[in-house]
mmJSON file of the N, C-alpha and C atoms, coordinates in Angstrom:
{"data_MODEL":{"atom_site":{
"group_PDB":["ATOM","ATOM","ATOM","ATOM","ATOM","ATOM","ATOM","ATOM","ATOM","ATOM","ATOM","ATOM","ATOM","ATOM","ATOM","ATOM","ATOM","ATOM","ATOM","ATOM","ATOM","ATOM","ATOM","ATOM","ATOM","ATOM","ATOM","ATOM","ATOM","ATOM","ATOM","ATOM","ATOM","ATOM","ATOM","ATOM","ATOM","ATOM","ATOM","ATOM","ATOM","ATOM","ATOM","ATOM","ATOM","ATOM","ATOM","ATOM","ATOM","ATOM","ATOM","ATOM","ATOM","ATOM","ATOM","ATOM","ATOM","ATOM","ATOM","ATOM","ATOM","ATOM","ATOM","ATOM","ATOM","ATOM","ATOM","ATOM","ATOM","ATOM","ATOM","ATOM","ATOM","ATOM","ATOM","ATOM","ATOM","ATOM","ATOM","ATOM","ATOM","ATOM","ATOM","ATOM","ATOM","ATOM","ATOM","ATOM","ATOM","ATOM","ATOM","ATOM","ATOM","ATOM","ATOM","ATOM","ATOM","ATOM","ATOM","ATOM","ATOM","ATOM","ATOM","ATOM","ATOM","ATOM","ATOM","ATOM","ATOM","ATOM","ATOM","ATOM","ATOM","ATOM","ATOM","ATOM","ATOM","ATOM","ATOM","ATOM","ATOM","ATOM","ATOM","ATOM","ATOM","ATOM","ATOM","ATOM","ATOM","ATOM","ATOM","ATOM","ATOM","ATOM","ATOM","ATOM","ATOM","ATOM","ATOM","ATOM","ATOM","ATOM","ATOM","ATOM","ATOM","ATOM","ATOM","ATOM","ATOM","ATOM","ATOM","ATOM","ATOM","ATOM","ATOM","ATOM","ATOM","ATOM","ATOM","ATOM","ATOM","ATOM","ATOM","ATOM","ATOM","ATOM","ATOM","ATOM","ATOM","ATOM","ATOM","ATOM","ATOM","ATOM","ATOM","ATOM","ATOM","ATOM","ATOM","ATOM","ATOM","ATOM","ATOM","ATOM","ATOM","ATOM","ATOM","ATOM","ATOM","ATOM","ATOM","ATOM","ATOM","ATOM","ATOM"],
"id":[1,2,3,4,5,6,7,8,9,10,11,12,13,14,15,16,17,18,19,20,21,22,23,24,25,26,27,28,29,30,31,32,33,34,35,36,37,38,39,40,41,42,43,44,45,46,47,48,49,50,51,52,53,54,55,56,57,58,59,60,61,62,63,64,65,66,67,68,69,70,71,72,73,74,75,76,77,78,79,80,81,82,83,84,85,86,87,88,89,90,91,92,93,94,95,96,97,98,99,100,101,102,103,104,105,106,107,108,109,110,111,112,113,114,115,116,117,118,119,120,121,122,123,124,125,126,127,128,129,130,131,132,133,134,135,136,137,138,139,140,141,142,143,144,145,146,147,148,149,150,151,152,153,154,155,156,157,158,159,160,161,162,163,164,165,166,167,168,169,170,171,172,173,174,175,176,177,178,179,180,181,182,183,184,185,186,187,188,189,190,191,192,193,194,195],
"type_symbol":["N","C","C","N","C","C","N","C","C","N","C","C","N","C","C","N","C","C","N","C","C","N","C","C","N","C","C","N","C","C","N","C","C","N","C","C","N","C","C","N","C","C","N","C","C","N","C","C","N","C","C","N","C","C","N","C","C","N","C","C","N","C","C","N","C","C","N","C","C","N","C","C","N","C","C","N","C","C","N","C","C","N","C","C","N","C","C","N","C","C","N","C","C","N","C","C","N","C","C","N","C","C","N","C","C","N","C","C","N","C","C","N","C","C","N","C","C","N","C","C","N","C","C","N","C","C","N","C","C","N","C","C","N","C","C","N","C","C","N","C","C","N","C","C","N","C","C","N","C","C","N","C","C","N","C","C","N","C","C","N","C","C","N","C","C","N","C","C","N","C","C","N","C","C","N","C","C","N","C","C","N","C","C","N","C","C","N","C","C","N","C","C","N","C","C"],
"label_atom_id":["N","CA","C","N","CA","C","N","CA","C","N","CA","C","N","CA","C","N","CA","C","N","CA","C","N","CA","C","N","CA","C","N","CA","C","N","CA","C","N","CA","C","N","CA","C","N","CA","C","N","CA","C","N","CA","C","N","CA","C","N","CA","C","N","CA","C","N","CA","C","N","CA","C","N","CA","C","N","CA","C","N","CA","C","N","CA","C","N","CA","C","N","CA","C","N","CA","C","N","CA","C","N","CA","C","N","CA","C","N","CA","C","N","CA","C","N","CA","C","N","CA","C","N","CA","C","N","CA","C","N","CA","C","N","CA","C","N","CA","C","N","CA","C","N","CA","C","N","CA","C","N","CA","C","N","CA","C","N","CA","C","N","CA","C","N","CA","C","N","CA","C","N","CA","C","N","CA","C","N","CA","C","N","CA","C","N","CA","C","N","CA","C","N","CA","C","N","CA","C","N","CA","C","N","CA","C","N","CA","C","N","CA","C","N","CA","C","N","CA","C","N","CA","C","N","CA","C"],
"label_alt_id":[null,null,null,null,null,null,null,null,null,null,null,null,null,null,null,null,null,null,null,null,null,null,null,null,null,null,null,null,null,null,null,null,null,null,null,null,null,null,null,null,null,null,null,null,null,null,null,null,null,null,null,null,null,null,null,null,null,null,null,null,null,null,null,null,null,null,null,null,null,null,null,null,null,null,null,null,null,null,null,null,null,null,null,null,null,null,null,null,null,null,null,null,null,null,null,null,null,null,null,null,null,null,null,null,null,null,null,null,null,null,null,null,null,null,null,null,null,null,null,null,null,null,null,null,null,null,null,null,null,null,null,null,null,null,null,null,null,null,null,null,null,null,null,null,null,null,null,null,null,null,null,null,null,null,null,null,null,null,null,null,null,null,null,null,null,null,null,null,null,null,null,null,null,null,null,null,null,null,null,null,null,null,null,null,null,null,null,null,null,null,null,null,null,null,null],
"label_comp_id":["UNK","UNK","UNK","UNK","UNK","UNK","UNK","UNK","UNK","UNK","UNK","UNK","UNK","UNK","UNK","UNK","UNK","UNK","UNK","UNK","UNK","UNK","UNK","UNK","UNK","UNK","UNK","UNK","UNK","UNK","UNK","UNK","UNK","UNK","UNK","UNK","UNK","UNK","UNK","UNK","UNK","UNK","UNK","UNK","UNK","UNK","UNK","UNK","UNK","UNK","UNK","UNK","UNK","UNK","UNK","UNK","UNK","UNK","UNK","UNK","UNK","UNK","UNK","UNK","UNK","UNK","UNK","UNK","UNK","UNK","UNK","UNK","UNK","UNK","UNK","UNK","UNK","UNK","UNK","UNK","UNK","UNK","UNK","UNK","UNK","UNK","UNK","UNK","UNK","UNK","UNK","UNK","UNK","UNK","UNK","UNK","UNK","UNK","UNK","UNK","UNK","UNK","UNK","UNK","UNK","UNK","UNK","UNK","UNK","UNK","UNK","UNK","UNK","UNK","UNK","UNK","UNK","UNK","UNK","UNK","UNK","UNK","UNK","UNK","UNK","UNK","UNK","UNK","UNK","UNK","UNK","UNK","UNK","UNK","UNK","UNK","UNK","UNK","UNK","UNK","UNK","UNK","UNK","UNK","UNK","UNK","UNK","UNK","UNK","UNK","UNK","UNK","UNK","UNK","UNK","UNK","UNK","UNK","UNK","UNK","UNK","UNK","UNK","UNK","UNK","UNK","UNK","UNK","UNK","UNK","UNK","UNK","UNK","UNK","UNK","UNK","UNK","UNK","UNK","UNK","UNK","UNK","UNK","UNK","UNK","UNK","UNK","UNK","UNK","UNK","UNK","UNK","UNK","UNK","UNK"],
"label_asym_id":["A","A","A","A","A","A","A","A","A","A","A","A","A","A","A","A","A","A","A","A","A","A","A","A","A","A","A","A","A","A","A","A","A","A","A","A","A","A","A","A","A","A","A","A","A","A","A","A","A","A","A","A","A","A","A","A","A","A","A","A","A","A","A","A","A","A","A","A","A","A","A","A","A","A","A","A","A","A","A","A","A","A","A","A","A","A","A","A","A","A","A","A","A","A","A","A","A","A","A","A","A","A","A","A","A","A","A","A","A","A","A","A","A","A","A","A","A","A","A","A","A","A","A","A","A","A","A","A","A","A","A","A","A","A","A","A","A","A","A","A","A","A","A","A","A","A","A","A","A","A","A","A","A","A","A","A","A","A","A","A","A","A","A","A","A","A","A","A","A","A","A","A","A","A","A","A","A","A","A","A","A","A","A","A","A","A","A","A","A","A","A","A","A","A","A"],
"label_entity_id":["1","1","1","1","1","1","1","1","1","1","1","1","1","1","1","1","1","1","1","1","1","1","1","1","1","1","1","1","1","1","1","1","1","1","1","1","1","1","1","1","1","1","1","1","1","1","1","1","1","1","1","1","1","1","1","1","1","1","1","1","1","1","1","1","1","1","1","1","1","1","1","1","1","1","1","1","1","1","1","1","1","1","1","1","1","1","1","1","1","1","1","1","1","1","1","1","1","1","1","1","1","1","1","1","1","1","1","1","1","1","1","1","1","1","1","1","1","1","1","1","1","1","1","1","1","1","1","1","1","1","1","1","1","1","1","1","1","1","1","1","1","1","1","1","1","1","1","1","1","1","1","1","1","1","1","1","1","1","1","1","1","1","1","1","1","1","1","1","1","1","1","1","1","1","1","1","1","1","1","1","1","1","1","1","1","1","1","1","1","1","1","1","1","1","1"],
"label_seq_id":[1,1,1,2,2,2,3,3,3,4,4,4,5,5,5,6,6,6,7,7,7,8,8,8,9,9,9,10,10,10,11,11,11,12,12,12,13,13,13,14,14,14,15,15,15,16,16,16,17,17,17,18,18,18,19,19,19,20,20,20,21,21,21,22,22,22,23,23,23,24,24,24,25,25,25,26,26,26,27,27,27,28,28,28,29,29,29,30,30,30,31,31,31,32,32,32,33,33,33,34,34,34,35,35,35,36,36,36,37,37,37,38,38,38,39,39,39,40,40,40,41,41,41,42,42,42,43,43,43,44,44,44,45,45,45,46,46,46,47,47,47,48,48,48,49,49,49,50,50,50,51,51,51,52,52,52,53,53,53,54,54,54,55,55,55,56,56,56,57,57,57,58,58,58,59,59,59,60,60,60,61,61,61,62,62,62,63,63,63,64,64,64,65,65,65],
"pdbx_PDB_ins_code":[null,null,null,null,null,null,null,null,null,null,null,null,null,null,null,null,null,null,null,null,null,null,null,null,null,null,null,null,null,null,null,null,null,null,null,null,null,null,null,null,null,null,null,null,null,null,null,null,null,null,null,null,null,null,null,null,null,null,null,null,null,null,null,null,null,null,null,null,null,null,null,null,null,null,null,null,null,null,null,null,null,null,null,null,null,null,null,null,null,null,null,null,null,null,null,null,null,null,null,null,null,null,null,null,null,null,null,null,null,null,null,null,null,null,null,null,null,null,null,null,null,null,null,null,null,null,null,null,null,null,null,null,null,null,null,null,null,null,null,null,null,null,null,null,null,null,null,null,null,null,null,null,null,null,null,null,null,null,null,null,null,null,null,null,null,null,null,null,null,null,null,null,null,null,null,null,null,null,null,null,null,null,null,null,null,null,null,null,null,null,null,null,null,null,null],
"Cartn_x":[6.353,5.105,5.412,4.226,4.872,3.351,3.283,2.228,1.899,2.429,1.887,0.8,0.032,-1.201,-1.729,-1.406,-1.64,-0.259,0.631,1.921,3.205,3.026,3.93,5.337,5.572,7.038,8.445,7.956,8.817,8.684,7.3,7.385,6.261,6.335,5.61,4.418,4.058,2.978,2.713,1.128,0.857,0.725,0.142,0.107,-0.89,-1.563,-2.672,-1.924,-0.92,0.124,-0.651,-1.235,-1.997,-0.915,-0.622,0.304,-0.179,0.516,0.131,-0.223,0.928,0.498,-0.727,-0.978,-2.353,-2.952,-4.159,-4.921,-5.472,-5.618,-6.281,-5.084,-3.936,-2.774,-2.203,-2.61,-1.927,-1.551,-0.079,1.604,0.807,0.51,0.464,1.45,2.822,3.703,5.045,6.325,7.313,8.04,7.002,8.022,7.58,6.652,6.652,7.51,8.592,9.893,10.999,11.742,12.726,13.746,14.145,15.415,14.626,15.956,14.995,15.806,14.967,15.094,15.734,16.714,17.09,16.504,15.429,14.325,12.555,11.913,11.247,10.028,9.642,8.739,7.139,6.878,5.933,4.643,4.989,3.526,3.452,4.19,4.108,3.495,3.894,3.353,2.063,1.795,0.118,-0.804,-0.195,-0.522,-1.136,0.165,-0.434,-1.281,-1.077,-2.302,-3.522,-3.524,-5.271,-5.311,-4.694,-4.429,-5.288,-5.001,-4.966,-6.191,-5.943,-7.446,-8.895,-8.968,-9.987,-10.339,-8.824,-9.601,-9.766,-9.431,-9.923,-11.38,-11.85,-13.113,-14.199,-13.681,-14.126,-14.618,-13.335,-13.231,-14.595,-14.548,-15.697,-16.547,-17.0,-18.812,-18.654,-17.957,-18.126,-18.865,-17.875,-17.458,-16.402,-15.789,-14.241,-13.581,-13.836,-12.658,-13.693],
"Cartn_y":[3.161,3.895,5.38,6.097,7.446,8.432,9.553,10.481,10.794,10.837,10.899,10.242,10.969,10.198,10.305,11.355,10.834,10.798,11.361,11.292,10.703,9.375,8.79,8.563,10.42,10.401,9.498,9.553,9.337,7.772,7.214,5.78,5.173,3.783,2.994,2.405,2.633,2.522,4.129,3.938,5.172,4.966,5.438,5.803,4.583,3.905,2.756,1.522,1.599,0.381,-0.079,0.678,0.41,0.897,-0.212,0.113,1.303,2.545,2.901,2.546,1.647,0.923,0.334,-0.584,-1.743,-1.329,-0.442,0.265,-1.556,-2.077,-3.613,-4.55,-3.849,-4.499,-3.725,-4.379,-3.944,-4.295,-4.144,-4.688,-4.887,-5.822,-5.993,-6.727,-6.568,-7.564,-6.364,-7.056,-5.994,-6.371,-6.012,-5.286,-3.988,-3.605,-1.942,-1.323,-2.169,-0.864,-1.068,-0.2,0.892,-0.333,-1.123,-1.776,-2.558,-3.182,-4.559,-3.854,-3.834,-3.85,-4.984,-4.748,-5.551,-5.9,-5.231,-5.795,-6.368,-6.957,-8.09,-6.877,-6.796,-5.801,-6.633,-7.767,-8.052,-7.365,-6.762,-6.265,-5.089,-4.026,-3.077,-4.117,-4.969,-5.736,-6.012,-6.477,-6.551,-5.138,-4.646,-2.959,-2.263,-2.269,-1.984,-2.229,-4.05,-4.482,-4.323,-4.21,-3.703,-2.777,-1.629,-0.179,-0.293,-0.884,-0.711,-2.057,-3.073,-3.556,-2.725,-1.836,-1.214,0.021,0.085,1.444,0.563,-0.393,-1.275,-1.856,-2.045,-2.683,-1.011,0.152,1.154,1.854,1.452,1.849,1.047,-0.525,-1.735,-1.214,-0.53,-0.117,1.254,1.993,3.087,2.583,1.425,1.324,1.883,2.173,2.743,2.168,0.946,-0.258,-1.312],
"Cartn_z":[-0.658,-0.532,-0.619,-1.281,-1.356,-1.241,-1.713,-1.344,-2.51,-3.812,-4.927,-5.039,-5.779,-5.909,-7.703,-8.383,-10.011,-10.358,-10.467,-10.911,-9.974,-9.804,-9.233,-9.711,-9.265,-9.48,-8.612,-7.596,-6.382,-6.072,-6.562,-5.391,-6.823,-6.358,-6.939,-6.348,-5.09,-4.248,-3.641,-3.688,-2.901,-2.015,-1.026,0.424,0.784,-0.011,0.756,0.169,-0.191,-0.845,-2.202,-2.911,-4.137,-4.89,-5.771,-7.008,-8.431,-8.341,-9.501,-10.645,-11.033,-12.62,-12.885,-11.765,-11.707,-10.788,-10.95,-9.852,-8.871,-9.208,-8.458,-7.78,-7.401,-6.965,-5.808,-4.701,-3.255,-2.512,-2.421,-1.793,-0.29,0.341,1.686,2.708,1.74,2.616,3.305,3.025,3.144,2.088,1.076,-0.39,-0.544,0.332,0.556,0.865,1.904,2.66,1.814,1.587,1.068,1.114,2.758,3.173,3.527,4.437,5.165,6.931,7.742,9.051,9.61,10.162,11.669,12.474,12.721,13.761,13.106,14.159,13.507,13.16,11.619,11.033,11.333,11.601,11.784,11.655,12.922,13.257,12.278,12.363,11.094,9.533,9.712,7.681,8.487,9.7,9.658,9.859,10.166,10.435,9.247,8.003,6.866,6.236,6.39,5.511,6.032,7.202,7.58,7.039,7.066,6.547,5.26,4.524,2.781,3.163,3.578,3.421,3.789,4.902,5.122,4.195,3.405,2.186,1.145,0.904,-0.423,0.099,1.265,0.921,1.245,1.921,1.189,-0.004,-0.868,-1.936,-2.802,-2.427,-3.09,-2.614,-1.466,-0.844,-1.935,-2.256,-2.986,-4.602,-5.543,-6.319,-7.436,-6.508,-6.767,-7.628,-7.225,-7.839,-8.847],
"occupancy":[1.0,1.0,1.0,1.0,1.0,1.0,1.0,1.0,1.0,1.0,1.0,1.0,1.0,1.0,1.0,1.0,1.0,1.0,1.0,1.0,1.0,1.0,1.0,1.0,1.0,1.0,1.0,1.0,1.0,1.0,1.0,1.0,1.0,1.0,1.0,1.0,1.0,1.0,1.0,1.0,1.0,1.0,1.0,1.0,1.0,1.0,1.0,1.0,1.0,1.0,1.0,1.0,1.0,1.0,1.0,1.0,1.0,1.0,1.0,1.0,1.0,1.0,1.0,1.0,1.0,1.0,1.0,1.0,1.0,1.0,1.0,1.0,1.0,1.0,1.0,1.0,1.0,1.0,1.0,1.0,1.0,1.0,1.0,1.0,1.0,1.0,1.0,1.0,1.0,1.0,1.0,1.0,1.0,1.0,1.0,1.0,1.0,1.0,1.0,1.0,1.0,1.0,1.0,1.0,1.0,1.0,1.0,1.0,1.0,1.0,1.0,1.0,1.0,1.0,1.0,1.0,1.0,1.0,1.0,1.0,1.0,1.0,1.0,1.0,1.0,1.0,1.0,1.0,1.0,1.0,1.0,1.0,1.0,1.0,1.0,1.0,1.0,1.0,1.0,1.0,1.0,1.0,1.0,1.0,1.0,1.0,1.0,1.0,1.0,1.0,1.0,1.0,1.0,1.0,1.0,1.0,1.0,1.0,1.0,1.0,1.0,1.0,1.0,1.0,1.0,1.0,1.0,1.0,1.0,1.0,1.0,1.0,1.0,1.0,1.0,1.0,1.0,1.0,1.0,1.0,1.0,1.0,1.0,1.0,1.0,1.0,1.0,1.0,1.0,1.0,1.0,1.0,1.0,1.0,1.0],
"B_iso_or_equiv":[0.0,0.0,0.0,0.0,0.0,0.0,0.0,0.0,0.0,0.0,0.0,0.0,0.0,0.0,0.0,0.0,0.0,0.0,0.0,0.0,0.0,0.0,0.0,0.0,0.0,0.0,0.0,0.0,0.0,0.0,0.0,0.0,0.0,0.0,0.0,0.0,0.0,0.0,0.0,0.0,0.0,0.0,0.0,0.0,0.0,0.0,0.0,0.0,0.0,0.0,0.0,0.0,0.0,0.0,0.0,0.0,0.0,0.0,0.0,0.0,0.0,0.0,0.0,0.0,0.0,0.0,0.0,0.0,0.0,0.0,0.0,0.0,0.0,0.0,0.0,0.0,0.0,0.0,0.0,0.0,0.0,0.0,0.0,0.0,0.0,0.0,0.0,0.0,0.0,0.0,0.0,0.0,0.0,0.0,0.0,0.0,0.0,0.0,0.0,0.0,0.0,0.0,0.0,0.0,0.0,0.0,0.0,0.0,0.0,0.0,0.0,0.0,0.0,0.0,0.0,0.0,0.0,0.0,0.0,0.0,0.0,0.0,0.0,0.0,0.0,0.0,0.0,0.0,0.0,0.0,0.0,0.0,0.0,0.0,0.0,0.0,0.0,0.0,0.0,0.0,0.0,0.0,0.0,0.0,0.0,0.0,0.0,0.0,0.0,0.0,0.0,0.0,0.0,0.0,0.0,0.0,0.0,0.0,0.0,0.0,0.0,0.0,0.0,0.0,0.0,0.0,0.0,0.0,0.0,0.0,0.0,0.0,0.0,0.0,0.0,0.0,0.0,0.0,0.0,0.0,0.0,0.0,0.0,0.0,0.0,0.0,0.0,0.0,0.0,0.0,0.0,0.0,0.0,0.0,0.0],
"pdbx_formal_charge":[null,null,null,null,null,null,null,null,null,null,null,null,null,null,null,null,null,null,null,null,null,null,null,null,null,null,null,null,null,null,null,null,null,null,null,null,null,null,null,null,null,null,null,null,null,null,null,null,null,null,null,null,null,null,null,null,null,null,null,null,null,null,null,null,null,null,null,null,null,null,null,null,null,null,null,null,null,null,null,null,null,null,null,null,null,null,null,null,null,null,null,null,null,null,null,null,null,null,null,null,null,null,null,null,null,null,null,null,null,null,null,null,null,null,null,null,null,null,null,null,null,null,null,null,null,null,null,null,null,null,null,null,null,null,null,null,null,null,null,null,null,null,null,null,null,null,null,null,null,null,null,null,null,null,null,null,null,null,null,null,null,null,null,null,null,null,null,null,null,null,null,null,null,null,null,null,null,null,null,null,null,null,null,null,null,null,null,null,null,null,null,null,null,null,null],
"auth_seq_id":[1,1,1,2,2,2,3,3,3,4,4,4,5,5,5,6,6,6,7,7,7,8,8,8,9,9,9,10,10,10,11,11,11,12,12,12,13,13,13,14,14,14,15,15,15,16,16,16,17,17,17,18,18,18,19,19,19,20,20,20,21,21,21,22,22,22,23,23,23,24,24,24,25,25,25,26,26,26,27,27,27,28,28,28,29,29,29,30,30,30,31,31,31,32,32,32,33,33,33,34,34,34,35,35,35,36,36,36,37,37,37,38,38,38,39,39,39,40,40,40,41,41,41,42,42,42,43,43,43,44,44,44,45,45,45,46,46,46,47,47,47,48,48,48,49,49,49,50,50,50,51,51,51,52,52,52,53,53,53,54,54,54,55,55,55,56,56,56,57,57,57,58,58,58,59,59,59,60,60,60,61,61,61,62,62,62,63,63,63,64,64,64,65,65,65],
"auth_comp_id":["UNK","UNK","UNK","UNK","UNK","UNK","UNK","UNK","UNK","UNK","UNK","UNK","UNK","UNK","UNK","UNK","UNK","UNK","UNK","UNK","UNK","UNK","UNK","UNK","UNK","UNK","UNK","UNK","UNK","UNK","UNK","UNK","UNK","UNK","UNK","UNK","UNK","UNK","UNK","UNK","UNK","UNK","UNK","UNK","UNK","UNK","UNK","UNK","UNK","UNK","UNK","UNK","UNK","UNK","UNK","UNK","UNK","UNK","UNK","UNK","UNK","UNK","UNK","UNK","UNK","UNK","UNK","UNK","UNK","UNK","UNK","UNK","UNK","UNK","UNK","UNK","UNK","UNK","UNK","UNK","UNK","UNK","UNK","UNK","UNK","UNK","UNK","UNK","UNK","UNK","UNK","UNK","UNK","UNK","UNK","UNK","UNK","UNK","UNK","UNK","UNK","UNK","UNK","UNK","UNK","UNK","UNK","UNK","UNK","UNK","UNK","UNK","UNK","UNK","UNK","UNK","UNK","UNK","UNK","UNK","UNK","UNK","UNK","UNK","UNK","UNK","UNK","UNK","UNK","UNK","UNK","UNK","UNK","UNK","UNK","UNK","UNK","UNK","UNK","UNK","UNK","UNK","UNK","UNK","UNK","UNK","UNK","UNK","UNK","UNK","UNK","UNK","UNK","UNK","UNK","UNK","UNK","UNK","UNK","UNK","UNK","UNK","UNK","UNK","UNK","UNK","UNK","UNK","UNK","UNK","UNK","UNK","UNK","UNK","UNK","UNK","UNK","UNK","UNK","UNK","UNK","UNK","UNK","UNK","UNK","UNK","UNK","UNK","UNK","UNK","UNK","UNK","UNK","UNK","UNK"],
"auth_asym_id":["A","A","A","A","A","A","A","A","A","A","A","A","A","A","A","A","A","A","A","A","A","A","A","A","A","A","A","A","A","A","A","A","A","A","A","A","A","A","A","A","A","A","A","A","A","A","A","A","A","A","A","A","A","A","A","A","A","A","A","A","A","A","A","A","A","A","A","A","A","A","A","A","A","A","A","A","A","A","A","A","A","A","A","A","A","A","A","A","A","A","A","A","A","A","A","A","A","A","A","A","A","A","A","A","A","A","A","A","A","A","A","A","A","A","A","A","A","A","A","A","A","A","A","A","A","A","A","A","A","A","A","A","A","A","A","A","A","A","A","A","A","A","A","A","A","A","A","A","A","A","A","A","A","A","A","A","A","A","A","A","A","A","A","A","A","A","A","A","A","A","A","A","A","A","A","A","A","A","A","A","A","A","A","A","A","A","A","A","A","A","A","A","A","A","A"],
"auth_atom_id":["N","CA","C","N","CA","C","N","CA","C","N","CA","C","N","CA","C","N","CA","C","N","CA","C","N","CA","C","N","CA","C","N","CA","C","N","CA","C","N","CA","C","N","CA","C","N","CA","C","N","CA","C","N","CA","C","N","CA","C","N","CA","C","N","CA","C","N","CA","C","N","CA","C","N","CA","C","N","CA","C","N","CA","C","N","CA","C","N","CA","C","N","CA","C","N","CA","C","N","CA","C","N","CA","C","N","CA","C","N","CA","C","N","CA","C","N","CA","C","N","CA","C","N","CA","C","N","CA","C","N","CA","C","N","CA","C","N","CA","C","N","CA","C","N","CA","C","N","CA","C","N","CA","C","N","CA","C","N","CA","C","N","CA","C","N","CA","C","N","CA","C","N","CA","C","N","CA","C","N","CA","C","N","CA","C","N","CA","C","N","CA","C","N","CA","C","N","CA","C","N","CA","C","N","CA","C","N","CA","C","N","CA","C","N","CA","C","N","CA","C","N","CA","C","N","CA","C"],
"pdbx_PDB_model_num":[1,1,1,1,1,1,1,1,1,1,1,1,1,1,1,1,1,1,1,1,1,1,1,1,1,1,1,1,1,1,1,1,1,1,1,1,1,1,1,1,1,1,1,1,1,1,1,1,1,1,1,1,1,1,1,1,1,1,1,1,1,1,1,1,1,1,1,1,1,1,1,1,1,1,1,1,1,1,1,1,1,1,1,1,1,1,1,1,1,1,1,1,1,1,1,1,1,1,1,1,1,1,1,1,1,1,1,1,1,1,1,1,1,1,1,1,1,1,1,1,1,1,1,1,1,1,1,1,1,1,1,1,1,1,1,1,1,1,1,1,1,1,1,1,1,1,1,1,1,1,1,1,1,1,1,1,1,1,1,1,1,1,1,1,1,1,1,1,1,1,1,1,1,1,1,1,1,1,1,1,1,1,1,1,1,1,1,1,1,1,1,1,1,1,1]
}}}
């Protein structure tokens, strides 16, 4: 995940785990992190995906997407 937001120099997900390439594709698991943790990421992978689910069904009340 990264902060780019048109020129995704740095990362292949932006900041709402929406894939640059395929604006309709969003990583909600842990193929977002960098490594893999030693400790149990759980709750962080459900964390996110609310994260990025509540701006994707944002984005649908807008018609964004």
């Amino acid at each position: 995940m990264g902060f780019d937001h048109e020129v995704p120099q740095k990362s292949v997900l932006n900041k709402w785990n929406q894939a640059h390439e395929v604006k309709n594709l969003f990583v909600v698991d842990g193929a977002a992190f960098v490594s893999v943790s030693e400790k149990n990421c759980t709750l962080t992978i459900a964390a996110l995906a609310w994260r990025a689910s509540e701006y994707l069904a944002e984005e649908l009340r807008r018609g964004d997407l």
